[in-house]
C-alpha positions as CSV (number, residue, x, y, z in Angstrom):
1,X,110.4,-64.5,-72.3
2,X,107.6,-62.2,-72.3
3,X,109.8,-59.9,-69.5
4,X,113.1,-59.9,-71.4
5,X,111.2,-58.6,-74.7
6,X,109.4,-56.2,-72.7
7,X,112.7,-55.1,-71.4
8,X,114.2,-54.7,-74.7
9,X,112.0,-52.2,-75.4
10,X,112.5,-49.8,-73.1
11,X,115.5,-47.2,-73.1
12,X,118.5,-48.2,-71.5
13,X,118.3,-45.9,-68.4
14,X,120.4,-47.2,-65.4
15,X,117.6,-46.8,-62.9
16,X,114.6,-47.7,-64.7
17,X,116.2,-51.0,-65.2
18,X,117.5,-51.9,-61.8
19,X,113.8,-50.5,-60.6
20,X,112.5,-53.6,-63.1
21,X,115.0,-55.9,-61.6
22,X,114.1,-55.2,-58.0
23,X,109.9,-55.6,-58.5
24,X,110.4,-58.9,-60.5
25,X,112.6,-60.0,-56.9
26,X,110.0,-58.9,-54.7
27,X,107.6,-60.2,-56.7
28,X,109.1,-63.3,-56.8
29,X,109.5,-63.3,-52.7
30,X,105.8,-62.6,-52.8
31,X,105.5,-65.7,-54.6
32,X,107.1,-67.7,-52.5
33,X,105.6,-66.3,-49.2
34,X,102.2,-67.0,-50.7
35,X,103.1,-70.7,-51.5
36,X,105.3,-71.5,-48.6
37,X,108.0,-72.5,-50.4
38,X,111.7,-72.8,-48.6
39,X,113.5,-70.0,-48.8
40,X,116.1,-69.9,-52.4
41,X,120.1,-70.0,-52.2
42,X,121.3,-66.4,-51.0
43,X,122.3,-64.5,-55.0
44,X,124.2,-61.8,-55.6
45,X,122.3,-58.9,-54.6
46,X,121.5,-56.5,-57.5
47,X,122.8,-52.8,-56.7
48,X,121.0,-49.8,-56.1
49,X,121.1,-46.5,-57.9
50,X,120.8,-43.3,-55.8
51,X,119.1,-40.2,-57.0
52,X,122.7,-38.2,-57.5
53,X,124.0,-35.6,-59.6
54,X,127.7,-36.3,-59.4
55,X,128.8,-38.1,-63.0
56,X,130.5,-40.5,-61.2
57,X,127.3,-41.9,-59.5
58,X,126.0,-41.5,-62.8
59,X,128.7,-43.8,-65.1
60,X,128.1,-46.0,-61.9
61,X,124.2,-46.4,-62.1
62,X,124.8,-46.7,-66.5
63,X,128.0,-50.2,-65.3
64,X,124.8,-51.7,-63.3
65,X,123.2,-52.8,-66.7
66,X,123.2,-56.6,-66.9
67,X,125.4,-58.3,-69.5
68,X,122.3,-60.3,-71.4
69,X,120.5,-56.9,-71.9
70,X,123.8,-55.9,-73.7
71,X,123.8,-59.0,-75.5
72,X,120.4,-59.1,-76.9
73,X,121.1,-55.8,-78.1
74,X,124.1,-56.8,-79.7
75,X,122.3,-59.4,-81.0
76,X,119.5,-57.0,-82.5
77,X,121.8,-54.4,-84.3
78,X,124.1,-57.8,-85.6
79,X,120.5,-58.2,-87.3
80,X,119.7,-54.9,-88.2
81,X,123.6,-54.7,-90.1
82,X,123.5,-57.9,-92.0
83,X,121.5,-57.0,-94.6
84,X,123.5,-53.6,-95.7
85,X,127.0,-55.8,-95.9
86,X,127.4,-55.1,-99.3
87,X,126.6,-51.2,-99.5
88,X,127.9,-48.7,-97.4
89,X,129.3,-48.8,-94.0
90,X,126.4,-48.7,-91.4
91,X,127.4,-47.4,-88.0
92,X,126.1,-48.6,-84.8
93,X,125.9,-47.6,-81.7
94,X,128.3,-48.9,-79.2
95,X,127.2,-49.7,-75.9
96,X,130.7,-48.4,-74.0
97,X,128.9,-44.3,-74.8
98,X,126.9,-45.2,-72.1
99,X,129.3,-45.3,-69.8
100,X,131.6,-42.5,-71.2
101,X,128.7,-40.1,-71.4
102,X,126.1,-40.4,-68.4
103,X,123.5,-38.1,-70.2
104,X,122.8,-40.6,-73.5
105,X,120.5,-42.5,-73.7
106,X,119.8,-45.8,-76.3
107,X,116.6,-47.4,-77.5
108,X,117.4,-50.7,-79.6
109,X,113.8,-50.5,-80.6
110,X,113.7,-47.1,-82.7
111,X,117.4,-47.4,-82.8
112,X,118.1,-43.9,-81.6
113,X,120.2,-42.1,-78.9
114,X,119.4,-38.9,-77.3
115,X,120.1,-36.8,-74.1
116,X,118.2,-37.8,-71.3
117,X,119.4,-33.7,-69.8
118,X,118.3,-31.8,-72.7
119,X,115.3,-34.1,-73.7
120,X,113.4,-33.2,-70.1
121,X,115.1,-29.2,-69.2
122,X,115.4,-27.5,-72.9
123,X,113.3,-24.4,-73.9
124,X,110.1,-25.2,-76.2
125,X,112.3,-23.2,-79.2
126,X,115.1,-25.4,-79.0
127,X,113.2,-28.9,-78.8
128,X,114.1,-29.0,-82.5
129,X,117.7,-30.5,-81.8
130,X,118.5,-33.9,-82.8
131,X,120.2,-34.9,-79.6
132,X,116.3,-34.3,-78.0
133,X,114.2,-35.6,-81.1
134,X,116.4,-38.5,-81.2
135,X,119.7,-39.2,-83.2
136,X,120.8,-41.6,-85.6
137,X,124.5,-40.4,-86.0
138,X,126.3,-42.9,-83.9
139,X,129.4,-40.9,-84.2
140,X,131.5,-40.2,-80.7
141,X,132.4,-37.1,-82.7
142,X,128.8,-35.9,-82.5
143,X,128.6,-36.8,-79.0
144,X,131.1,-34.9,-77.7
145,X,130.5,-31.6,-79.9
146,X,126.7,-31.9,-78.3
147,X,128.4,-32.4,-74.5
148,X,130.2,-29.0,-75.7
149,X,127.4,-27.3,-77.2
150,X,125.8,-23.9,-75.0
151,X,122.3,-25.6,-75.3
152,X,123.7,-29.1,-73.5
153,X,125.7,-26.4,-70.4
154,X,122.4,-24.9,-69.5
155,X,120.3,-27.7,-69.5
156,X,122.9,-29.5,-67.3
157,X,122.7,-26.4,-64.9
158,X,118.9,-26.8,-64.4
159,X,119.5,-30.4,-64.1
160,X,121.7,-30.0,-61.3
161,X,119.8,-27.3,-59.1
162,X,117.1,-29.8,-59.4
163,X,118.9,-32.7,-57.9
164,X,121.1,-29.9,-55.4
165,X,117.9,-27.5,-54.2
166,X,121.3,-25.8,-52.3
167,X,122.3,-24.5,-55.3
168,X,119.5,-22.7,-56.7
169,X,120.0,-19.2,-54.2
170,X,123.7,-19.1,-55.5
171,X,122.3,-19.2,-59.4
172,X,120.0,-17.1,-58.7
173,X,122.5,-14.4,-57.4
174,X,124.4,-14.8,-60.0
175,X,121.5,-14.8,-63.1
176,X,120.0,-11.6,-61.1
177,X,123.5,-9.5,-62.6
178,X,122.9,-10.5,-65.8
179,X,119.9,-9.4,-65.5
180,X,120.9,-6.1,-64.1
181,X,123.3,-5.7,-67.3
182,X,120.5,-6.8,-69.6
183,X,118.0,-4.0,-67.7
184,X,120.6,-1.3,-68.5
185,X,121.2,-1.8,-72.0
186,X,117.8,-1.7,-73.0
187,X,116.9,1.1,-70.8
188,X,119.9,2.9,-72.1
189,X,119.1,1.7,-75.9
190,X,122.2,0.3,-75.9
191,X,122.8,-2.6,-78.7
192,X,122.7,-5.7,-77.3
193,X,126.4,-6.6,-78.7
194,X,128.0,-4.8,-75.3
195,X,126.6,-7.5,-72.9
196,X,129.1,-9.7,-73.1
197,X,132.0,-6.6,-73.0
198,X,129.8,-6.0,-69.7
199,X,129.6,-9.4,-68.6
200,X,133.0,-9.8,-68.5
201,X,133.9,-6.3,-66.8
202,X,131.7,-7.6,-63.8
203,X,133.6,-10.8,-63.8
204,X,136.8,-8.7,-63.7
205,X,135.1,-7.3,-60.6
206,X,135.7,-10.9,-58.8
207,X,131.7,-11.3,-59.1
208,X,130.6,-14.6,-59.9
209,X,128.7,-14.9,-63.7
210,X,127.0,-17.4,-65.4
211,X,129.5,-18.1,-68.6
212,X,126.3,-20.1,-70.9
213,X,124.0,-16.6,-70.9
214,X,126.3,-14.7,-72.3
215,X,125.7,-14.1,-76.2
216,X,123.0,-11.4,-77.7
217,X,120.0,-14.3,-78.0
218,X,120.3,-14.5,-74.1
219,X,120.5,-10.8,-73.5
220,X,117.5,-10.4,-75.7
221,X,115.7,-13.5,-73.8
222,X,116.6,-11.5,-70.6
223,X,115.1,-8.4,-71.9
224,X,111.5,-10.3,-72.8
225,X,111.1,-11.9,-69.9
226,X,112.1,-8.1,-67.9
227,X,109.4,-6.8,-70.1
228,X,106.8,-9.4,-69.4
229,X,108.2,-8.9,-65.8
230,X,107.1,-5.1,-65.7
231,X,104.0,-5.5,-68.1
232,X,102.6,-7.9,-66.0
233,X,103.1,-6.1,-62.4
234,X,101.5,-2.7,-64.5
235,X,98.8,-4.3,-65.4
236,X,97.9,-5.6,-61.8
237,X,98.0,-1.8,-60.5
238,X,95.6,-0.8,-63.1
239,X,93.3,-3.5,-62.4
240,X,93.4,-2.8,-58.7
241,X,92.9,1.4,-59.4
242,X,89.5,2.6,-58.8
243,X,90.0,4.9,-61.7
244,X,92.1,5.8,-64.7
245,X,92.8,8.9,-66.9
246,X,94.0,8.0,-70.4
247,X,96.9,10.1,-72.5
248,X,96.7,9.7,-76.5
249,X,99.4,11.3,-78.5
250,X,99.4,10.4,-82.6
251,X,102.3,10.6,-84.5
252,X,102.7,10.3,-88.2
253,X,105.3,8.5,-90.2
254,X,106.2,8.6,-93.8
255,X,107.4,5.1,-93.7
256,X,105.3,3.6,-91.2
257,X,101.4,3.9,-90.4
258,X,99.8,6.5,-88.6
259,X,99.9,5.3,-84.5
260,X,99.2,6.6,-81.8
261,X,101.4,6.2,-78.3
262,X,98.3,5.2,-75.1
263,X,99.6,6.0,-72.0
264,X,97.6,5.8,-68.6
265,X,97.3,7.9,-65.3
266,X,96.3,5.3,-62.1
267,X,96.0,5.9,-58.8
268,X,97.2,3.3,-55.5
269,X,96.9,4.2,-51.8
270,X,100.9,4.8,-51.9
271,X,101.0,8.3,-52.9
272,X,100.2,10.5,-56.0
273,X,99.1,9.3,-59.1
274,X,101.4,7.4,-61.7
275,X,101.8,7.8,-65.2
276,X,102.8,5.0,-67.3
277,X,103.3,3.8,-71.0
278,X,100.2,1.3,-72.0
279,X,101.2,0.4,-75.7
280,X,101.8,1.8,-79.1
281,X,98.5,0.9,-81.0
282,X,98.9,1.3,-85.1
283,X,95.7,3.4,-86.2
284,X,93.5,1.9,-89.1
285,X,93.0,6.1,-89.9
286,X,93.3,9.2,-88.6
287,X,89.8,9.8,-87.2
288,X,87.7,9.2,-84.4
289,X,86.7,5.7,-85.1
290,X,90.3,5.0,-85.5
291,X,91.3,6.5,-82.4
292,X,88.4,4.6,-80.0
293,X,89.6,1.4,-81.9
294,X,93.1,1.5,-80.4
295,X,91.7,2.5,-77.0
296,X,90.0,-1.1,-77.5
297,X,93.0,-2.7,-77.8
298,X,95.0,-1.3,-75.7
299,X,92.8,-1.8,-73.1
300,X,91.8,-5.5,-74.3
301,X,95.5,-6.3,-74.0
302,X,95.4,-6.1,-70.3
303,X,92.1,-7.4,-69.6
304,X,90.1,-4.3,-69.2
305,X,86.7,-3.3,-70.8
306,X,86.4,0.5,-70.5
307,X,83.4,0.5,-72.0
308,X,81.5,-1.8,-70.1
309,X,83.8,-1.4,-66.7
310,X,83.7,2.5,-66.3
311,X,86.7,3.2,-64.7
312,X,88.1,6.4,-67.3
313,X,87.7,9.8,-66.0
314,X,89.6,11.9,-67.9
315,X,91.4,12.3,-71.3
316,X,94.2,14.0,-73.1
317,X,94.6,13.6,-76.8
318,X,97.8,15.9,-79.1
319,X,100.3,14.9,-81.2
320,X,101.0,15.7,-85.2
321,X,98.2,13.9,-86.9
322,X,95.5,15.2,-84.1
323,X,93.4,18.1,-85.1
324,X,91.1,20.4,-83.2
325,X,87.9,18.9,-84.9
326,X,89.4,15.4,-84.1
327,X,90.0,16.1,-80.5
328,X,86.8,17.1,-79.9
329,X,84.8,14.3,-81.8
330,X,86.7,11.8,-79.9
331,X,85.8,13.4,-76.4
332,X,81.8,13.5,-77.5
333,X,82.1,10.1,-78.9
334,X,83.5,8.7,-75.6
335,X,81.2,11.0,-73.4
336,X,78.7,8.8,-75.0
337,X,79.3,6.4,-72.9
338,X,81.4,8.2,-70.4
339,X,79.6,11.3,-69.5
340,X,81.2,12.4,-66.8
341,X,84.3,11.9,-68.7
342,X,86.6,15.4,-68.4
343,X,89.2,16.3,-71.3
344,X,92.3,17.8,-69.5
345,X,94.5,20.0,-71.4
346,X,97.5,17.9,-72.8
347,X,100.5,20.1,-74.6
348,X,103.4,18.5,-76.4
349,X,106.8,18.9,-75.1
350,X,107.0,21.2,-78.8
351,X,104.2,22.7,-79.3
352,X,105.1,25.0,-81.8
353,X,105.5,22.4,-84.4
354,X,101.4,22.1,-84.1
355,X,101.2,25.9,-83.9
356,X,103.2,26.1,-87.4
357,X,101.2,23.5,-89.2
358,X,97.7,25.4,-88.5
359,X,98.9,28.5,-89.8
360,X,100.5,27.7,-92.1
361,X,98.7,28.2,-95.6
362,X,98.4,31.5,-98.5
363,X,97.8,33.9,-96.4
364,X,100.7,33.2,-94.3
365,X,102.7,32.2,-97.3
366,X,105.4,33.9,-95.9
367,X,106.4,31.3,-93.0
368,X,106.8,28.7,-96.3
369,X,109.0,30.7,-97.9
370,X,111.3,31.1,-94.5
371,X,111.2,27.7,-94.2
372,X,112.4,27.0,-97.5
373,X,115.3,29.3,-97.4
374,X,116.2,28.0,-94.2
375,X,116.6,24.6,-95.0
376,X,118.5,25.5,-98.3
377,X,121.0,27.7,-96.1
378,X,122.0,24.7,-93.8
379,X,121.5,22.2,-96.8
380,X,123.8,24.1,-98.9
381,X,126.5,23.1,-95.9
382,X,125.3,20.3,-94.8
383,X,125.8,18.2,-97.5
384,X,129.3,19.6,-98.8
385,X,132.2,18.5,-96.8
386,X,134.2,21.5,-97.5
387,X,131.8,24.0,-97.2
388,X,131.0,22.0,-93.7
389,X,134.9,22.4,-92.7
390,X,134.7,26.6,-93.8
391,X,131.6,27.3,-91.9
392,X,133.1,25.4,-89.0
393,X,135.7,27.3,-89.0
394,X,133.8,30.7,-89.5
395,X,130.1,29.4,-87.4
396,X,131.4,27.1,-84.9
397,X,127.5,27.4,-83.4
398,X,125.7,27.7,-86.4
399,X,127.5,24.8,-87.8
400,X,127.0,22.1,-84.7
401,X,123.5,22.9,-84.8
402,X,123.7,22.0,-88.8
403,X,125.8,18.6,-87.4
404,X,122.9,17.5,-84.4
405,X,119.9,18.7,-87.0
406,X,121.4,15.8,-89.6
407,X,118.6,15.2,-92.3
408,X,117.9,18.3,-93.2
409,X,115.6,17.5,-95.6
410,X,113.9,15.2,-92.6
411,X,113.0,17.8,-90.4
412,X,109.7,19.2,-90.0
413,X,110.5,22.6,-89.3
414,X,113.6,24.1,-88.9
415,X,112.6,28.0,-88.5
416,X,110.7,25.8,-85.1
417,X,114.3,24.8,-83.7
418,X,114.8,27.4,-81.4
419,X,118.2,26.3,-81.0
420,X,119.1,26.9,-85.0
421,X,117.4,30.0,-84.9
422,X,119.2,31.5,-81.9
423,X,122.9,30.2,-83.9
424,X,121.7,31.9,-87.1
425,X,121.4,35.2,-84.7
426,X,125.0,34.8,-83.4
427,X,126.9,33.8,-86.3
428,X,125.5,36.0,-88.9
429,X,128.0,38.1,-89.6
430,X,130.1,35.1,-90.2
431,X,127.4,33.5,-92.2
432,X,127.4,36.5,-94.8
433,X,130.8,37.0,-95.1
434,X,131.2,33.8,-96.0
435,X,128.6,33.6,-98.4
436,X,130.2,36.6,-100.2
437,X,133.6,35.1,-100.3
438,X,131.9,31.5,-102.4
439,X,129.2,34.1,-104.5
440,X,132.9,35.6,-106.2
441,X,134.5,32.9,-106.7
442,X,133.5,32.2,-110.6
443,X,135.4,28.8,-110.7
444,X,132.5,27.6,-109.1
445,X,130.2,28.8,-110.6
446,X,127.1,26.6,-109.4
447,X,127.9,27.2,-105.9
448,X,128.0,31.1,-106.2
449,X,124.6,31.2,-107.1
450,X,123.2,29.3,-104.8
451,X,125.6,31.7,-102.3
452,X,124.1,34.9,-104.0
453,X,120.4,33.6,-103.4
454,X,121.2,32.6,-99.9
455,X,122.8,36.7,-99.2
456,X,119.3,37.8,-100.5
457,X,117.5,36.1,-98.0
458,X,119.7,36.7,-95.5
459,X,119.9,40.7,-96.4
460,X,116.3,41.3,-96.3
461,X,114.9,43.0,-93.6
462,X,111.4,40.7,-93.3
463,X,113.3,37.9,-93.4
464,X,115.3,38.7,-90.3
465,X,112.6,40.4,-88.4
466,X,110.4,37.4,-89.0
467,X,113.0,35.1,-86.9
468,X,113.6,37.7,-84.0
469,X,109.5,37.2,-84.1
470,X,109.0,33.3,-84.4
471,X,111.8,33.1,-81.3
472,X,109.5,35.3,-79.2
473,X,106.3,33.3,-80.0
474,X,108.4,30.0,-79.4
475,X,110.0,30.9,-76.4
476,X,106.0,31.5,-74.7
477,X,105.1,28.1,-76.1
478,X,108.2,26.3,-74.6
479,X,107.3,27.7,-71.4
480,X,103.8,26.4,-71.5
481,X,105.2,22.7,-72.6
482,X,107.9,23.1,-69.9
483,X,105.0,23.7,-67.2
484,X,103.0,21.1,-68.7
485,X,105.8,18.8,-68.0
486,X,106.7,19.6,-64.0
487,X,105.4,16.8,-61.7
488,X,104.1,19.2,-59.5
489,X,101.2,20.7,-61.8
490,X,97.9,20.1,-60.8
491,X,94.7,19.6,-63.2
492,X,93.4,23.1,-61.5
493,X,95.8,24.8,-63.0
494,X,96.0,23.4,-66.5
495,X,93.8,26.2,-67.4
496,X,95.8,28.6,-65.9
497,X,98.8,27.9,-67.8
498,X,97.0,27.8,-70.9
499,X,95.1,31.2,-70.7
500,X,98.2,32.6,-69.7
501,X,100.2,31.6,-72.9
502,X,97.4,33.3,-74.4
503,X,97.4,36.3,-73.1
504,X,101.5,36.8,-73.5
505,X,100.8,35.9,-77.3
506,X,98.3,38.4,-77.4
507,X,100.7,41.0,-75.7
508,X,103.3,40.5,-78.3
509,X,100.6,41.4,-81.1
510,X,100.8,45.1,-79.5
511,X,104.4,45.3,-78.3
512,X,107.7,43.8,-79.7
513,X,108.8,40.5,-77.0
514,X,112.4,40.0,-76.1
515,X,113.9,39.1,-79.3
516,X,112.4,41.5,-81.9
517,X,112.6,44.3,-79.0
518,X,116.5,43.3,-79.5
519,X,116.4,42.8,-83.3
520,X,114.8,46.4,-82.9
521,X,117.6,48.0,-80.6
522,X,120.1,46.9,-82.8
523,X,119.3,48.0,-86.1
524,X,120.5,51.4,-87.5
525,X,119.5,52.1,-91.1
526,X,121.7,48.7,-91.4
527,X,122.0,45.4,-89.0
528,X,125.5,45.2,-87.4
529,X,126.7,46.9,-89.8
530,X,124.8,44.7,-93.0
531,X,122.3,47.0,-95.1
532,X,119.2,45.1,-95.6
533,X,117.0,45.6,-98.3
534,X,112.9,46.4,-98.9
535,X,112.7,48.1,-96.1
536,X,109.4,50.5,-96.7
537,X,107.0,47.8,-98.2
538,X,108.4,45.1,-95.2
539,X,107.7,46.9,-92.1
540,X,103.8,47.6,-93.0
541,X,103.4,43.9,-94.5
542,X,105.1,42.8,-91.3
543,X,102.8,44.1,-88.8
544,X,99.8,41.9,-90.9
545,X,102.1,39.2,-90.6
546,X,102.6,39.7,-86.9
547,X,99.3,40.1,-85.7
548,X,98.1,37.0,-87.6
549,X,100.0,34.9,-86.0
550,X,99.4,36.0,-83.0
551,X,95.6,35.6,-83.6
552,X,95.9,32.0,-84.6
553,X,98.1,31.0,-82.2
554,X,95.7,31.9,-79.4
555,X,92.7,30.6,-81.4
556,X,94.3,27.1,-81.5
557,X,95.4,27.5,-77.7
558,X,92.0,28.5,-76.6
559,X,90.9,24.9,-78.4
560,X,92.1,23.5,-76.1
561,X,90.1,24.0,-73.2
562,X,86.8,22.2,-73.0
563,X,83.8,24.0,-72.1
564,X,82.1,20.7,-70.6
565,X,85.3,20.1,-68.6
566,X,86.6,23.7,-67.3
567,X,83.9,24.5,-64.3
568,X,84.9,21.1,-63.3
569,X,88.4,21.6,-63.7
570,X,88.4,25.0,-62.2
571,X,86.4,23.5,-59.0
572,X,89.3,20.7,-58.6
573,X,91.1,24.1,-56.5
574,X,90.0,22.5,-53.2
575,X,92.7,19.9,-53.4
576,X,95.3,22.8,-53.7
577,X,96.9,22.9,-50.5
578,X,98.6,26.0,-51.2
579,X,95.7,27.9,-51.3
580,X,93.6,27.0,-48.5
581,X,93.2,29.8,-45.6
582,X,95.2,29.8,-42.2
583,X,92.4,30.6,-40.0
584,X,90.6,27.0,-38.9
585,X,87.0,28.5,-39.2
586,X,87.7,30.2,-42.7
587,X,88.8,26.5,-43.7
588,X,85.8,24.6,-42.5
589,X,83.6,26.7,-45.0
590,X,86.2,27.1,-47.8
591,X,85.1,25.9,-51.3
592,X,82.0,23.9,-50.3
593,X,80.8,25.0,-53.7
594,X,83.4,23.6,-55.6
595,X,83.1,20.1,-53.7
596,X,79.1,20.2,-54.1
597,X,80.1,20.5,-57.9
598,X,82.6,18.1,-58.2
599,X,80.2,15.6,-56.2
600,X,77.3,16.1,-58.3
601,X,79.3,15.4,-61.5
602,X,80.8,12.0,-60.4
603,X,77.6,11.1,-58.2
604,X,76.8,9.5,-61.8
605,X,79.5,7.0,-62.1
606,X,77.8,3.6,-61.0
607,X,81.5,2.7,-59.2
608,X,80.9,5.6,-57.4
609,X,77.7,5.5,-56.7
610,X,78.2,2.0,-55.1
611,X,80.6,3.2,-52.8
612,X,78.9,6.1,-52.0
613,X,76.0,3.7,-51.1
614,X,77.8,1.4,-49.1
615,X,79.6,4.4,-47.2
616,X,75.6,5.9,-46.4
617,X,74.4,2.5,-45.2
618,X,77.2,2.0,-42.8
């Protein structure tokens, strides 16, 4: 008696039970051996349930349970019923589900079904479901939608290439294209509503797809675990690089909190070094403390104590909420710990943005008062649809660079898009025309006096000469980003580049550059054939304006090059391949300085000092 309860309380799964029913036989042949009793009348022998996935082994394996477990539990729920006769209709759970559906499973004791499939193969965030908790619902109904349901396909899939090993390589074939679709969307920045539109064209393609992995929740699942893929294989190369150089560029947001974007230089024994994003850190505030507090993290986050480990050699900080005076209190507050730490020139891909928030302020009110007109100009377009249509019409260029700009009130600075500058240049005939035609038309008589403001700024002669001028100081800057940017551009000659930018700004205090040596070519008492206006008092207040600029330009180009860091920098000209001499005995002498320097500034680091060490006792 003690058994059959004992047995009543398990679940009703197929093999468990014939498992029971073959040890209490061999136990009961033990028995008997022991005792020497005569051997019992041959019995029906009970059947065996083999470890298949096919569902017909499976309804098999559920047919093998014995008719008095059925009847007790019969028995039990008869019980269980009796008392709610006179309410509502209690449902129970018929024993005949077992052998339609091969995945449900019964306990009489809780009174509950579930899926044995899902119960042991779902995902931690799905283990919610009642068909894994347990179920009360003895409908078939519910059954059958749960047999259906996504969750129940893809657990049975992992159930199967358990039980068929064989199996796995093929799903694995066929997973690794979704996951080459997933890849491209978010690499693209694609919305993750075109994977299944990309799915399917693969499928088209007569290659094989998984159909349950299909929806934007698995497309984003495939994108985490590609990002924890690629995070996790970074952060093995960094912790296997000798040393690391460390990129910082801030950026402010008028929505969102200051941050600042860490990426990392490392070095392998496969080639040159790599650059690679570390993390986005949010800044508590703009300042130096700030800034070593999200080195912290971002560091922490992959294991790593720079402080303590001593593996960071160099550093570049920019961006639009880094000043000078910030820059360099974050290099001497790091040197503190790092002293042989050198801070490499970093330039932004636009570094005329930074240019035209240092200067300006009063005394270069003037570049306000551009940018103001400016962004009325394209505003007053912008954001009228006919107006939009005329000037597309009359400023194809002018107008697509209005379209791409969008926000105009957004932008940062608009007399710094070279690109809107240069379509200003080309269609400003066109412009002016137009704006005549709307300043005389007195039906509207709001819109022809914004017009008339807008032909005073465009008629007078600083104005224009001030753009002809801001394109010849931005075109020297976006050469100095560009090189900045080339793969081939060695620390040696970061310098270099810089001093140069300086010198060509200083050159166009003295002379007129490209575009104002155009501007100048062109204009004849009137420009193409428009008379502009205040032309004695511009031309000597333009010069001041000019030669300011140019002066703090260079002063905030020159900041950028560390005195601590430049004979270092300078001396890193022996790994330039380029300029090493022909001649072999030339070449055993050349720049022995430079390496003596070099060595005696990084003799200091105690990782190299070890290694130097080890190296001197071998």
């Amino acid at each position: 008696e003690g058994e059959v309860a004992h047995g009543q309380t398990a679940s009703y799964c197929a093999n468990c039970l014939v498992l029971q029913e073959k040890v209490r036989q061999l136990q009961e042949e033990l028995d008997r051996l022991k005792a020497n009793l005569p051997a019992p009348d041959p019995q029906t022998p009970v059947p065996t349930v083999m470890d298949d996935t096919s569902e017909q082994e499976m309804d098999s394996a559920d047919e093998s349970l014995t008719n008095e477990l059925l009847a007790s539990t019969d028995e039990t729920l008869k019980a269980a019923g009796a008392g709610g006769a006179g309410g509502r209709r209690i449902r129970r759970f018929k024993h005949e589900w077992l052998k339609k559906f091969w995945f449900l499973r019964y306990s009489p004791t809780l009174n509950e079904m579930w899926c044995h499939v899902c119960r042991q193969y779902t995902v931690q965030s799905s283990r919610t479901s009642a068909f894994i908790l347990g179920s009360k619902q003895f409908k078939i109904h519910t059954i059958k939608l749960h047999a259906q349901s996504n969750l129940h396909k893809k657990c049975l899939q992992l159930y199967k290439l358990r039980m068929h090993p064989e199996k796995t390589e093929e799903m694995c074939r066929n997973m690794t294209l979704l996951f080459h679709v997933a890849y491209h969307l978010a690499s693209e920045g694609r919305p993750l509503a075109d994977f299944r539109p990309l799915a399917e064209l693969l499928k088209k393609c007569d290659l094989k797809i998984v159909d349950q992995y299909l929806n934007e929740g698995d497309c984003q699942t495939l994108v985490h675990h590609i990002g924890r893929s690629l995070r996790e294989d970074l952060f093995e190369r960094l912790r296997l690089s000798p040393f690391l150089s460390v990129i910082m560029d801030g950026r402010t947001d008028e929505l969102l909190a200051d941050n600042v974007a860490v990426y990392v230089q490392y070095v392998t024994g496969e080639g040159p070094a790599h650059t690679e994003f570390l993390s986005l850190q949010e800044l508590s505030s703009v300042t130096v403390d700030g800034y070593v507090q999200a080195l912290d993290r971002a560091f922490g986050g992959i294991g790593i104590k720079w402080k303590e480990e001593k593996v960071m050699v160099g550093l570049g900080v920019n961006g639009a909420n880094v000043t000078t005076g910030l820059r360099a209190g974050l290099a001497v507050k790091i040197r503190k710990t790092l002293p042989w730490l050198l801070c490499v020139p970093c330039v932004l891909h636009r570094p005329h943005l930074e240019v035209l928030d240092a200067i300006s302020n009063k005394e270069l009110s003037c570049l306000e008062d551009l940018e103001n007109n400016l962004k009325q100009l394209l505003s007053f377009y912008r954001y009228s649809p006919k107006l939009m249509c005329e000037l597309r019409v009359t400023a194809a260029t002018l107008c697509e660079e209005t379209e791409f700009l969008g926000d105009i009130r957004a932008v940062r600075w608009v007399i710094g898009e070279q690109n809107v500058l240069n379509a200003l240049i080309k269609d400003y005939l066109e412009v002016v025309a137009h704006l005549k035609e709307v300043s005389g038309q007195p039906q509207k008589a709001e819109a022809a006096a914004v017009a008339l403001a807008l032909l005073h700024f465009l008629m007078d002669y600083q104005s224009v000469k001030l753009i002809y001028f801001l394109l010849d100081v931005i075109a020297v800057l976006a050469r100095l980003a560009f090189a900045f940017q080339g793969e081939a551009l060695l620390v040696a000659h970061a310098d270099d580049k810089v001093e140069e930018a300086i010198e060509e700004i200083s050159r166009l205090a003295e002379a007129p550059g490209e575009y104002l040596q155009e501007f100048e070519e062109t204009f004849q008492e009137n420009f193409h054939g428009v008379p502009l206006k205040n032309l004695r008092v511009a031309e000597a207040k333009f010069n001041s304006i000019r030669e300011k600029i140019c002066q703090r330009t260079q002063l905030i180009l020159a900041q950028r090059l560390d005195s601590n860091s430049r004979s270092v920098i300078r001396a890193s000209q022996v790994f330039d391949v380029a300029s090493w001499p022909q001649n072999e005995e030339r070449l055993r002498s050349h720049c022995e300085e430079e390496i003596l320097h070099i060595y005696k500034h990084f003799e200091i680091m105690p990782s190299l000092a070890i290694e130097l060490r080890d190296r001197k006792s071998t």
